[in-house]
PDB file of N, CA, C and O in Angstrom, chain B, residues numbered from 101:
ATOM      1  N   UNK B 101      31.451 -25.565   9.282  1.00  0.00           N
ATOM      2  CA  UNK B 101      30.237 -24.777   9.193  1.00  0.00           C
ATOM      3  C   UNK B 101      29.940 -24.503   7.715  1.00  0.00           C
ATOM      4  O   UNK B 101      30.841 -24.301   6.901  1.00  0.00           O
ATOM      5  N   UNK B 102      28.609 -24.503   7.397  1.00  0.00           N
ATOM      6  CA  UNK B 102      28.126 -24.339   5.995  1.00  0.00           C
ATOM      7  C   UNK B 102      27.572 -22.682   5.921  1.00  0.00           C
ATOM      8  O   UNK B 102      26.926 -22.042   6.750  1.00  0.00           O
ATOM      9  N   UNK B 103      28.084 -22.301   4.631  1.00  0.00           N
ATOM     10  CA  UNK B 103      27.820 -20.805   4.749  1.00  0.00           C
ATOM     11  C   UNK B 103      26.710 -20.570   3.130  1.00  0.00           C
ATOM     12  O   UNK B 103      27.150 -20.656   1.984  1.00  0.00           O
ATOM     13  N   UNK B 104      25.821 -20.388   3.362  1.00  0.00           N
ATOM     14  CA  UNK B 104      25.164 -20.531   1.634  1.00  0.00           C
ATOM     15  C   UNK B 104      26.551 -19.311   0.444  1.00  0.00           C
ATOM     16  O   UNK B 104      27.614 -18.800   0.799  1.00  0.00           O
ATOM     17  N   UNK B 105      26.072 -19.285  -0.474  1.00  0.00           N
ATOM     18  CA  UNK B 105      26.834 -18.884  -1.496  1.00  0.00           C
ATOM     19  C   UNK B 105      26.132 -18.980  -2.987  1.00  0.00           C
ATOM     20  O   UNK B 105      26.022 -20.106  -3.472  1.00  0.00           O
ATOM     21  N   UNK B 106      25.784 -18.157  -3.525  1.00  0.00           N
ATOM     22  CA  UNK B 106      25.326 -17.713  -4.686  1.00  0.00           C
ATOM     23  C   UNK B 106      26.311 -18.464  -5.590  1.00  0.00           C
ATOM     24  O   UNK B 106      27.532 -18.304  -5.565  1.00  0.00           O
ATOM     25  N   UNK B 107      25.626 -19.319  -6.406  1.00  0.00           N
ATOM     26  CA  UNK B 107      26.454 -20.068  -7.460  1.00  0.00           C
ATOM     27  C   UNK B 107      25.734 -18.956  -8.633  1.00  0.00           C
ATOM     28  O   UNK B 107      24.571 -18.676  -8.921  1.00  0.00           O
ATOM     29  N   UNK B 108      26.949 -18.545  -9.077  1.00  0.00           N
ATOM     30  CA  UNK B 108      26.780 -17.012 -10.158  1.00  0.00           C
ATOM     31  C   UNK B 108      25.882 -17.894 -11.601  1.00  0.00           C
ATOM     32  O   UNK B 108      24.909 -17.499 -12.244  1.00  0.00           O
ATOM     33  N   UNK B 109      26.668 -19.167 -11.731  1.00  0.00           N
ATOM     34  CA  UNK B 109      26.505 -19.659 -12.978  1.00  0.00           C
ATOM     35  C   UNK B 109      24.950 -20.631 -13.748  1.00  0.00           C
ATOM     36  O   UNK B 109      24.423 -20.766 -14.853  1.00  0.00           O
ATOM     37  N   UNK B 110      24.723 -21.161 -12.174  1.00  0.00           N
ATOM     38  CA  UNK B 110      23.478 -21.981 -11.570  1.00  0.00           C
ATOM     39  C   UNK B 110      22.534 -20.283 -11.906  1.00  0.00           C
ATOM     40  O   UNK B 110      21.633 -20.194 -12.739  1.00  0.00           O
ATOM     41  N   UNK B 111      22.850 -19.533 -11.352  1.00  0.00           N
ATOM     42  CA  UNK B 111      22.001 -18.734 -10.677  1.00  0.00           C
ATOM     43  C   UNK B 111      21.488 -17.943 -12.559  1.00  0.00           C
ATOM     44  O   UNK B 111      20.324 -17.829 -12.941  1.00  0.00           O
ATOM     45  N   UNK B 112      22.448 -17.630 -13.189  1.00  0.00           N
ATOM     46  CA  UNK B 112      22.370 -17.175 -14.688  1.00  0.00           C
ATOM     47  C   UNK B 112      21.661 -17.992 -15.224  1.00  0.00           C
ATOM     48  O   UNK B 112      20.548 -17.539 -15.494  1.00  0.00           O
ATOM     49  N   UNK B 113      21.860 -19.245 -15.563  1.00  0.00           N
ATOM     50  CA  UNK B 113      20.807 -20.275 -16.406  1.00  0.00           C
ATOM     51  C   UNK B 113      19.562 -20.111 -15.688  1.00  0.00           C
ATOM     52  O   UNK B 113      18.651 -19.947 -16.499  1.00  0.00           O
ATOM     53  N   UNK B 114      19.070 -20.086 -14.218  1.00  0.00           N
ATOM     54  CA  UNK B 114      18.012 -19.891 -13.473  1.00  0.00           C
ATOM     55  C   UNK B 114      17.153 -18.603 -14.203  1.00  0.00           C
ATOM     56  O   UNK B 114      15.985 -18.619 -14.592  1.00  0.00           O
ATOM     57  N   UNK B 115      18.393 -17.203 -14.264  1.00  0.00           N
ATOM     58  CA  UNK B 115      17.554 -16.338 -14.792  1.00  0.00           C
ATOM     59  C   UNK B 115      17.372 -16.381 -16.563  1.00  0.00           C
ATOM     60  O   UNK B 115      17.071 -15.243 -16.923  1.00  0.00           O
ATOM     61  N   UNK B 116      17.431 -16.997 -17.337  1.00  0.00           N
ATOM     62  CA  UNK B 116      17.772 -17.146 -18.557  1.00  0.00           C
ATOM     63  C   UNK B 116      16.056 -18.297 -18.686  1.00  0.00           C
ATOM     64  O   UNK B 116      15.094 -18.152 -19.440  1.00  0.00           O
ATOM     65  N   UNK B 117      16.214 -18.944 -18.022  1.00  0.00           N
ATOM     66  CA  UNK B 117      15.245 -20.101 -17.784  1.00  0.00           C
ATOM     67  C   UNK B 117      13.718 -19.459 -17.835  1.00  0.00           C
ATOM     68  O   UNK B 117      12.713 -19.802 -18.457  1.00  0.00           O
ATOM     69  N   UNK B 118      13.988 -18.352 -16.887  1.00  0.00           N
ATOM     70  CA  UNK B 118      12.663 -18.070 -15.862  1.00  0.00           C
ATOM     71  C   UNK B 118      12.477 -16.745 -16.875  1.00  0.00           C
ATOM     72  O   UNK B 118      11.396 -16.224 -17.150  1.00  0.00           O
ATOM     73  N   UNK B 119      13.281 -16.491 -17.172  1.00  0.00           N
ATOM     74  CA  UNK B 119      13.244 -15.089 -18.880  1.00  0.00           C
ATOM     75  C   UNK B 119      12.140 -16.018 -19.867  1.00  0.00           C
ATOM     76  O   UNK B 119      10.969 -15.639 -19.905  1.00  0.00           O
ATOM     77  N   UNK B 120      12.453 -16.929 -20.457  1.00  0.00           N
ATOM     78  CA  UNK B 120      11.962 -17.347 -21.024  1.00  0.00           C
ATOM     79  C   UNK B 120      10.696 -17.936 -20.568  1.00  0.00           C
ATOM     80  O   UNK B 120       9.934 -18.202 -21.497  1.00  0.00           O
ATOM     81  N   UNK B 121      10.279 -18.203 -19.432  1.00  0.00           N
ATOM     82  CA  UNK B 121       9.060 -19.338 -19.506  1.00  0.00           C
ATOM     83  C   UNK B 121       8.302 -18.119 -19.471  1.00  0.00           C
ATOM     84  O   UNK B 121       7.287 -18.182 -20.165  1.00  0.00           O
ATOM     85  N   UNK B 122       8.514 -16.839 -18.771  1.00  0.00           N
ATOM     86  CA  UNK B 122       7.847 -15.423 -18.715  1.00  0.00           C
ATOM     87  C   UNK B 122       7.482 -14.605 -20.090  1.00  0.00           C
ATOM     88  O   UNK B 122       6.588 -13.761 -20.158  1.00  0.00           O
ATOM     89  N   UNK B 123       8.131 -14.910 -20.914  1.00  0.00           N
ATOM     90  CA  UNK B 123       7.900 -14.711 -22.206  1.00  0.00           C
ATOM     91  C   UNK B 123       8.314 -13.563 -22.645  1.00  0.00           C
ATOM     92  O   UNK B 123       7.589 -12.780 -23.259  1.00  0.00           O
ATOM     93  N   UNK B 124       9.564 -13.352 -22.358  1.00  0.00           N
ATOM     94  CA  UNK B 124       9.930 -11.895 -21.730  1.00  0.00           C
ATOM     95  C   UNK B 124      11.376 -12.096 -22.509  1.00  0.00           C
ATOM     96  O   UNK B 124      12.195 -13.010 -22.411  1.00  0.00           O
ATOM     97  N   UNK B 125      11.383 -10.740 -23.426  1.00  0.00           N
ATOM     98  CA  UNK B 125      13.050 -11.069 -24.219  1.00  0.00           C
ATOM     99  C   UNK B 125      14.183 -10.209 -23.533  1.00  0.00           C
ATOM    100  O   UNK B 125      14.107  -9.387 -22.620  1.00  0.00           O
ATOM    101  N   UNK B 126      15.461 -10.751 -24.411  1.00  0.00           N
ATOM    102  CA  UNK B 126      16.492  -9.770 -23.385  1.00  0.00           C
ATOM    103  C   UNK B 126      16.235  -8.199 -23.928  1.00  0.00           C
ATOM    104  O   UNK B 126      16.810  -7.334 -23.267  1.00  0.00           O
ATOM    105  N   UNK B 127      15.514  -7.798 -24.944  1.00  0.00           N
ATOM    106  CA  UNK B 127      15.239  -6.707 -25.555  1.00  0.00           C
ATOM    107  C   UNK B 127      14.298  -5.481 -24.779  1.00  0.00           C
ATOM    108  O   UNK B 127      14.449  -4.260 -24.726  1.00  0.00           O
ATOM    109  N   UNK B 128      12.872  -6.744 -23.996  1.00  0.00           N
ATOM    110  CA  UNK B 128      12.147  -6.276 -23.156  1.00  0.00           C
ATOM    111  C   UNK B 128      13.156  -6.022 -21.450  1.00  0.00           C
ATOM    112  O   UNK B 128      12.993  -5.070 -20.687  1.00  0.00           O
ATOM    113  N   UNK B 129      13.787  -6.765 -21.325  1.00  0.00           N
ATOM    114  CA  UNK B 129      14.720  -6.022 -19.784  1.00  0.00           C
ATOM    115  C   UNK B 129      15.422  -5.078 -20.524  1.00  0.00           C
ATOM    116  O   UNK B 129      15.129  -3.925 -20.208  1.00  0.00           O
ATOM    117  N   UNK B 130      16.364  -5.199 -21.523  1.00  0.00           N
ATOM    118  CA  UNK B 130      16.699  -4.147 -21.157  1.00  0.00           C
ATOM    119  C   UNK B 130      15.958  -2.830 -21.196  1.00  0.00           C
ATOM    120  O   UNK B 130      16.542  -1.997 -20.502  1.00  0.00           O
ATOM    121  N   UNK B 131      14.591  -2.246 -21.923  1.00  0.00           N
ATOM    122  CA  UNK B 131      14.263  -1.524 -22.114  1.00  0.00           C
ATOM    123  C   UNK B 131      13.226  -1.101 -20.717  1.00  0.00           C
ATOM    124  O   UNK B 131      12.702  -0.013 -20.478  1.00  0.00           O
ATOM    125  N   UNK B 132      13.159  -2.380 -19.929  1.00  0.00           N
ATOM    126  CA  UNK B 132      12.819  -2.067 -18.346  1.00  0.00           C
ATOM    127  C   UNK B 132      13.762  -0.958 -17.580  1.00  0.00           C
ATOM    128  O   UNK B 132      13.576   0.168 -17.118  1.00  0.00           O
ATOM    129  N   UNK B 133      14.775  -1.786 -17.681  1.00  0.00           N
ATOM    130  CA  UNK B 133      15.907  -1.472 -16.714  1.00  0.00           C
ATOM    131  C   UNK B 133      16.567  -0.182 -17.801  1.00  0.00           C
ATOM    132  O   UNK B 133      17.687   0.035 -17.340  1.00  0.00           O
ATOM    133  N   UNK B 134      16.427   0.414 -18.588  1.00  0.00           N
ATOM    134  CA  UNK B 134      16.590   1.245 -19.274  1.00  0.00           C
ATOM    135  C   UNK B 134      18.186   1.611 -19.444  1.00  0.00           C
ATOM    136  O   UNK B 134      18.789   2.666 -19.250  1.00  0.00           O
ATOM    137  N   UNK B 135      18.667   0.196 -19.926  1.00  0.00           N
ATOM    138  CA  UNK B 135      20.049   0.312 -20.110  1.00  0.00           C
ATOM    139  C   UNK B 135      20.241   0.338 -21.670  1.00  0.00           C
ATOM    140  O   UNK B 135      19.133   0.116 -22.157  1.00  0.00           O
ATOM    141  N   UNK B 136      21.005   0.483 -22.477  1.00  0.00           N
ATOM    142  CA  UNK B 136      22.012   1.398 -23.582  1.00  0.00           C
ATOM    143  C   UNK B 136      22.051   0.366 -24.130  1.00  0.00           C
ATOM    144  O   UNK B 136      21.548   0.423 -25.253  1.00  0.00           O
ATOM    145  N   UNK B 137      22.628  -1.087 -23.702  1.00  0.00           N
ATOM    146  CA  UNK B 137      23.255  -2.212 -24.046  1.00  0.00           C
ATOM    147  C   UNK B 137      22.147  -3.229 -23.625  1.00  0.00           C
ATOM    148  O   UNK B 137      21.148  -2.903 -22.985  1.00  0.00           O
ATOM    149  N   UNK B 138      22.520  -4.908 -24.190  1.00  0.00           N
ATOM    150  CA  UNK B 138      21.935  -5.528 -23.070  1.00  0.00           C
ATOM    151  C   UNK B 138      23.044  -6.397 -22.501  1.00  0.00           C
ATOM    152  O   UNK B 138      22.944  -7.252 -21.622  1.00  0.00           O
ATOM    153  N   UNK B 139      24.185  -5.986 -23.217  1.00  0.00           N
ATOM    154  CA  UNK B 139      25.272  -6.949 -22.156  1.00  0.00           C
ATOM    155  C   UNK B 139      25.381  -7.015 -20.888  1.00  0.00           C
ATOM    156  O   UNK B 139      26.248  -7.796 -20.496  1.00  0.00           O
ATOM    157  N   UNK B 140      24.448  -6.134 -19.641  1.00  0.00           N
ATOM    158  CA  UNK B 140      24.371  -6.483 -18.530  1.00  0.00           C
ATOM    159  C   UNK B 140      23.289  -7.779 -18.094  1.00  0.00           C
ATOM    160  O   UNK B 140      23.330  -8.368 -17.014  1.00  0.00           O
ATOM    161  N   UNK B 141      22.478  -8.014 -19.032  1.00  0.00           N
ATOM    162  CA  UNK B 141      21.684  -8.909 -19.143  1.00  0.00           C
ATOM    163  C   UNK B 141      22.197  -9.956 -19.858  1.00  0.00           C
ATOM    164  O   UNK B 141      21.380 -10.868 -19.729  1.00  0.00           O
ATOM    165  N   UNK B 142      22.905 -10.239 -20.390  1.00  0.00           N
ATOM    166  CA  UNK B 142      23.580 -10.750 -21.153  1.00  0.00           C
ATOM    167  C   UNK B 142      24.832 -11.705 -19.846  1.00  0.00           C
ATOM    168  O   UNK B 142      24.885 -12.907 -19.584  1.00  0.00           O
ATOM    169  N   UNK B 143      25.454 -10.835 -19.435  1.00  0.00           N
ATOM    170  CA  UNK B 143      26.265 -11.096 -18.325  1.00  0.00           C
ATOM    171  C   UNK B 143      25.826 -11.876 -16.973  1.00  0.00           C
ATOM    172  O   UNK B 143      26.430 -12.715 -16.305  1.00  0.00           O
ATOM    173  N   UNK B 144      24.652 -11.331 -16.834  1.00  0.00           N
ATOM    174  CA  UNK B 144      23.867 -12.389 -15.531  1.00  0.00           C
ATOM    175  C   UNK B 144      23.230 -14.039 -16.443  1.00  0.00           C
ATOM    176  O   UNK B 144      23.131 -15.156 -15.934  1.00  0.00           O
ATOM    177  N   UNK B 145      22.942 -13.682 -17.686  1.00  0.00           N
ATOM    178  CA  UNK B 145      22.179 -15.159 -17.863  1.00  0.00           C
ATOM    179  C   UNK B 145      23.605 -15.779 -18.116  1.00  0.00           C
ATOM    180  O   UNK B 145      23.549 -17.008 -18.156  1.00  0.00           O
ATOM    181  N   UNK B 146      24.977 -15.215 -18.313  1.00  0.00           N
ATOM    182  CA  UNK B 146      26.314 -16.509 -18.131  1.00  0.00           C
ATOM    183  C   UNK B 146      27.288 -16.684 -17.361  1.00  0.00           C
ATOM    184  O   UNK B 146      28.411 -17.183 -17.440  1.00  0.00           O
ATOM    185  N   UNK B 147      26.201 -15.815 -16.028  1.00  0.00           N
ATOM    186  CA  UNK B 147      26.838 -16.197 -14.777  1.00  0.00           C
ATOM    187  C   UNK B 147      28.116 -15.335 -14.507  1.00  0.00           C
ATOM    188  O   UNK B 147      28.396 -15.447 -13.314  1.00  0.00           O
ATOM    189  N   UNK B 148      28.832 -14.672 -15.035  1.00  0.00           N
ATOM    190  CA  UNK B 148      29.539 -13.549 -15.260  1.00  0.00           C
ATOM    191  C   UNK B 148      29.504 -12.189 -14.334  1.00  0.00           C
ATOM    192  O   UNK B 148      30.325 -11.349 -13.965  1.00  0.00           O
ATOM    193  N   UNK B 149      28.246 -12.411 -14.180  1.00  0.00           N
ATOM    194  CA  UNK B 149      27.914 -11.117 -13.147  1.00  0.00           C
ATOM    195  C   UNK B 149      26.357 -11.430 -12.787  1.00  0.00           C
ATOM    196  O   UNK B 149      25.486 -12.167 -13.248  1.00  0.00           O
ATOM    197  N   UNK B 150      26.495 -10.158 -11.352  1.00  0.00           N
ATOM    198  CA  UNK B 150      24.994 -10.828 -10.521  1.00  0.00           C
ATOM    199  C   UNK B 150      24.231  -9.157 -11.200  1.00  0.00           C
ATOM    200  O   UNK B 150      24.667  -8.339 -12.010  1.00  0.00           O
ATOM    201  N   UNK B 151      22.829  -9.231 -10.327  1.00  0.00           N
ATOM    202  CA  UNK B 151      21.899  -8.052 -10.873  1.00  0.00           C
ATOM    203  C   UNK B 151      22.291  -7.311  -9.792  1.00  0.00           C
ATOM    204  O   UNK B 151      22.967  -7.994  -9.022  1.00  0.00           O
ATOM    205  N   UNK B 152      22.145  -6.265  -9.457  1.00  0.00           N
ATOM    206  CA  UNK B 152      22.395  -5.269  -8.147  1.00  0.00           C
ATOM    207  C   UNK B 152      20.614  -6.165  -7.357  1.00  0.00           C
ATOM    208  O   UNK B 152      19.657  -6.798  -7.802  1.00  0.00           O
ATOM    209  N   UNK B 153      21.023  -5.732  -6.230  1.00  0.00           N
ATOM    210  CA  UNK B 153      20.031  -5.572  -5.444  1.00  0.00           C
ATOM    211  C   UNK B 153      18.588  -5.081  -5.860  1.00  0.00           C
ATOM    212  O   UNK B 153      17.605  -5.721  -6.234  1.00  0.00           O
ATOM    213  N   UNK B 154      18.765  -3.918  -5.695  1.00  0.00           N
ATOM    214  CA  UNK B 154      17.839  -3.375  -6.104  1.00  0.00           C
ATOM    215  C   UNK B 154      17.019  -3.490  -7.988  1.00  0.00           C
ATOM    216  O   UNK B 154      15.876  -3.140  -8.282  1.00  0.00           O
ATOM    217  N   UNK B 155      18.053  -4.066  -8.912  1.00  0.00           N
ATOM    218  CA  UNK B 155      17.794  -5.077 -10.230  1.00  0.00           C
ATOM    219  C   UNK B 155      17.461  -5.861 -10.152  1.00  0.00           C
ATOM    220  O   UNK B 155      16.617  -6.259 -10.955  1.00  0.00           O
ATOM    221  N   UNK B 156      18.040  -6.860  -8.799  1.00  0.00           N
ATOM    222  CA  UNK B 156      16.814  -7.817  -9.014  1.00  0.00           C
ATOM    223  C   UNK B 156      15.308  -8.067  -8.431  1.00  0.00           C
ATOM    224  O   UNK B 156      14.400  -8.740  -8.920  1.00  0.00           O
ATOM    225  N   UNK B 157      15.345  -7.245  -7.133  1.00  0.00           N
ATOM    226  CA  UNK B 157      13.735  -6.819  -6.968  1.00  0.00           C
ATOM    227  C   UNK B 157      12.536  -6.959  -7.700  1.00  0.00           C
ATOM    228  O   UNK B 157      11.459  -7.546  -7.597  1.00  0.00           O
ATOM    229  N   UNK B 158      13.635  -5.546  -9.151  1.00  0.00           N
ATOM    230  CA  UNK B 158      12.452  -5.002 -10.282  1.00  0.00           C
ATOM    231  C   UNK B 158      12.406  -6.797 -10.883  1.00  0.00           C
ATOM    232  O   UNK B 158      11.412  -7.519 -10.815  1.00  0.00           O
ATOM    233  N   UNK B 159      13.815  -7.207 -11.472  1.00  0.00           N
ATOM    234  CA  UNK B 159      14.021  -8.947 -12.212  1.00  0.00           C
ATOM    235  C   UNK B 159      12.819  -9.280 -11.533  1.00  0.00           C
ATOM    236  O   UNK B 159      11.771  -8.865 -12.027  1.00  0.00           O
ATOM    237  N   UNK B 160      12.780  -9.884 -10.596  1.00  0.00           N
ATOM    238  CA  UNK B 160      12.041 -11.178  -9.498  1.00  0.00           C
ATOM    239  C   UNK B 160      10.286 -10.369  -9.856  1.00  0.00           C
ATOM    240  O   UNK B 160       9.359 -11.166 -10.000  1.00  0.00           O
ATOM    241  N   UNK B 161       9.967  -8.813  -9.971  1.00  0.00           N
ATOM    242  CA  UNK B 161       8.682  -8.797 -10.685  1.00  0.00           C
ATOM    243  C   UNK B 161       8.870  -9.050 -11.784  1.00  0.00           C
ATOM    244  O   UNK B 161       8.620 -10.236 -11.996  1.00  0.00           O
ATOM    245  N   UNK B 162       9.267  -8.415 -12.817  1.00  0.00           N
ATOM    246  CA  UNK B 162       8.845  -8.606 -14.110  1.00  0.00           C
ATOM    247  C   UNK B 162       8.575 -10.040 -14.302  1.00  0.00           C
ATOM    248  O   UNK B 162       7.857 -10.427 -15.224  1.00  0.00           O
ATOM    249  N   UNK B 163       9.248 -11.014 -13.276  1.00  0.00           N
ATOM    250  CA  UNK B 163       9.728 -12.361 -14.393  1.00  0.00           C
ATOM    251  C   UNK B 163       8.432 -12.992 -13.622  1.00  0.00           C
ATOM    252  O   UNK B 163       8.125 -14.177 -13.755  1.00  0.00           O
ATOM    253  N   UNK B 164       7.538 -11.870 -12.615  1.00  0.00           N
ATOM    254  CA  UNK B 164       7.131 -12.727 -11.854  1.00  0.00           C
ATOM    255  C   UNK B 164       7.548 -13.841 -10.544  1.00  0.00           C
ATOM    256  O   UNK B 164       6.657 -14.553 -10.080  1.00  0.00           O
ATOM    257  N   UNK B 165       8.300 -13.882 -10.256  1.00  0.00           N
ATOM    258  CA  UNK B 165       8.745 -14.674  -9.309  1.00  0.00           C
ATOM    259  C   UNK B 165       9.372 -13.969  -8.130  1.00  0.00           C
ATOM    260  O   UNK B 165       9.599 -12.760  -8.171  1.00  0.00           O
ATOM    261  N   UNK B 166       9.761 -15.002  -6.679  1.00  0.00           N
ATOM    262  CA  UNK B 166      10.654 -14.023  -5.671  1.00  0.00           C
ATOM    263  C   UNK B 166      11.915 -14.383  -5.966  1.00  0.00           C
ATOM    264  O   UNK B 166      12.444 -15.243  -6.670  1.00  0.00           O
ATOM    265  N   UNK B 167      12.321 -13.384  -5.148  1.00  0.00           N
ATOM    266  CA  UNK B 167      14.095 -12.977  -5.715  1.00  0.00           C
ATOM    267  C   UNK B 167      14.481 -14.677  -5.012  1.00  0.00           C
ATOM    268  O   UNK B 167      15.014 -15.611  -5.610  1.00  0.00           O
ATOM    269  N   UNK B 168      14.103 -14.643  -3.894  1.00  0.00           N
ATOM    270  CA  UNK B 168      14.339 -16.619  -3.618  1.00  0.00           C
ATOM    271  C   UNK B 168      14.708 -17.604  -4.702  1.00  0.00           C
ATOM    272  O   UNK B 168      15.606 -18.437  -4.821  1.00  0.00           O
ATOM    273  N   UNK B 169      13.216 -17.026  -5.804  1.00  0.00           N
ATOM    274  CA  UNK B 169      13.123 -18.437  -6.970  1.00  0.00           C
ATOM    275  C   UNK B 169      14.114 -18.135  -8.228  1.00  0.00           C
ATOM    276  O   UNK B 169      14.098 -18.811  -9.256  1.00  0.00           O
ATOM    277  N   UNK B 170      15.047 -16.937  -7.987  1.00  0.00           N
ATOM    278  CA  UNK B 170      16.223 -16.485  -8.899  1.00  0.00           C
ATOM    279  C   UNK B 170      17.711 -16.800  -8.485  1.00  0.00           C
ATOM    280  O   UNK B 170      18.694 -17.013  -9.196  1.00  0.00           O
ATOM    281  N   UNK B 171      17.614 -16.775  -7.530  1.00  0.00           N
ATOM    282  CA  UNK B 171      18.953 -17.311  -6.798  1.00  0.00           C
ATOM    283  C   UNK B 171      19.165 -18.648  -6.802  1.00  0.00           C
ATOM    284  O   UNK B 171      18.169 -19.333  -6.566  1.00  0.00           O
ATOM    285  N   UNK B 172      20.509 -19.385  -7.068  1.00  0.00           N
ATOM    286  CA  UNK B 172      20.499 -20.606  -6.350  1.00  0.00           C
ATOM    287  C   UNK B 172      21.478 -20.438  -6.102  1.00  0.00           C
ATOM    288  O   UNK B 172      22.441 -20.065  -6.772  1.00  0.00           O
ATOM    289  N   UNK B 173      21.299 -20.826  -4.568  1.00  0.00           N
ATOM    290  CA  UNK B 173      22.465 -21.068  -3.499  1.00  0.00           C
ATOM    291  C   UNK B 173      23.289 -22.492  -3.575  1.00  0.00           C
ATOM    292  O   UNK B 173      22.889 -23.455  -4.228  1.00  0.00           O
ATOM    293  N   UNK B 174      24.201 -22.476  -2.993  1.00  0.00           N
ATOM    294  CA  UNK B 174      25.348 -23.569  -2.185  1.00  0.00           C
ATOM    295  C   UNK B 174      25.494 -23.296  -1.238  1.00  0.00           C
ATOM    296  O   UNK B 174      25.303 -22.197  -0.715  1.00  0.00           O
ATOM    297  N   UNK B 175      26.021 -24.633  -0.624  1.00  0.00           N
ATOM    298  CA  UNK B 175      27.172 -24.034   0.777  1.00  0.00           C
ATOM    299  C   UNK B 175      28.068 -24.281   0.553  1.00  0.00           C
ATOM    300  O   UNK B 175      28.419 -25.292  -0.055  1.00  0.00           O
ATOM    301  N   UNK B 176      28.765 -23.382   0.999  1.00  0.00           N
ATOM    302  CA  UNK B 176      30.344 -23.741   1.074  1.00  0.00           C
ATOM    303  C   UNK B 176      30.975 -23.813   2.396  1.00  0.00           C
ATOM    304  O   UNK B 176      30.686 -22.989   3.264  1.00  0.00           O
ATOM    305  N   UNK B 177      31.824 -24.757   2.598  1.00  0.00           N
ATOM    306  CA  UNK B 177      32.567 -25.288   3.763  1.00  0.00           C
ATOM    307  C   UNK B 177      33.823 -23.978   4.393  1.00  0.00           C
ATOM    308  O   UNK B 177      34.889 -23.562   3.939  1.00  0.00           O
ATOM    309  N   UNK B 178      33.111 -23.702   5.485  1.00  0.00           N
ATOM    310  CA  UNK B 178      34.128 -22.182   6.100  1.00  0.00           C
ATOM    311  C   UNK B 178      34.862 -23.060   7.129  1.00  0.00           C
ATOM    312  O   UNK B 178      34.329 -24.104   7.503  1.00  0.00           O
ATOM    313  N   UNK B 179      35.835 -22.752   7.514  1.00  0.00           N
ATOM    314  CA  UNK B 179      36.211 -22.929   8.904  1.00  0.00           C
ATOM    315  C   UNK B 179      36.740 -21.837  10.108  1.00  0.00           C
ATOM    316  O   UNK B 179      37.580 -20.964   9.887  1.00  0.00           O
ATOM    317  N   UNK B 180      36.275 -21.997  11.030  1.00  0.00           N
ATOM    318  CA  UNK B 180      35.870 -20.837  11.998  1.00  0.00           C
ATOM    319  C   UNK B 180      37.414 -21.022  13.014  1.00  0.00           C
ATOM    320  O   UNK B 180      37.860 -22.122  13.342  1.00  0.00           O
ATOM    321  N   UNK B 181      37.761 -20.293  13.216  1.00  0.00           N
ATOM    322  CA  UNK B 181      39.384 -20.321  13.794  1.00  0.00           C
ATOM    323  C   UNK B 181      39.118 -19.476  15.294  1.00  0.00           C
ATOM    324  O   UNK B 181      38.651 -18.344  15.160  1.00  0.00           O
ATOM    325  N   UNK B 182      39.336 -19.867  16.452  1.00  0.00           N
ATOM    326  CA  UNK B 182      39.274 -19.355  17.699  1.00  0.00           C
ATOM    327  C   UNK B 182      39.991 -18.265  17.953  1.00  0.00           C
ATOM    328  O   UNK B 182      39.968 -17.759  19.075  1.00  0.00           O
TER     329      UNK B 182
END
């Protein structure tokens, strides 16, 4: 059975990608998301870490896009035991 799965690293260059064609710096999120640092932004574009839920909502507006066109999935091979 195929189970999708968030490829963290796919999924970082995706948001790093879609940062940029938006025209949108890591200076402008962080001052969205009104964080201190931008190493949390920093951390999702190298795949390192994901956005919370509710981060990427606000992400998927600012950048313009749905949280769909930020993610990229896999499957990964489960096996189901009786």
């Amino acid at each position: 059975m195929a189970i999708p799965t968030i490829d963290m690293v796919r999924t970082g260059q995706n948001i790093n990608r879609l940062r940029k064609l938006a025209g949108v710096s890591v200076k402008d999120l962080q001052d969205v998301f009104g964080f201190a640092t931008p190493q949390a932004i920093y951390k999702w574009q190298h795949g390192t870490a994901l956005p919370t839920i509710d981060n990427l909502v606000v992400l998927a507006s600012v950048l313009g896009v749905r949280v769909d066109d930020i993610l990229v999935l896999t499957d990964a091979k489960i096996s189901i035991s009786a």
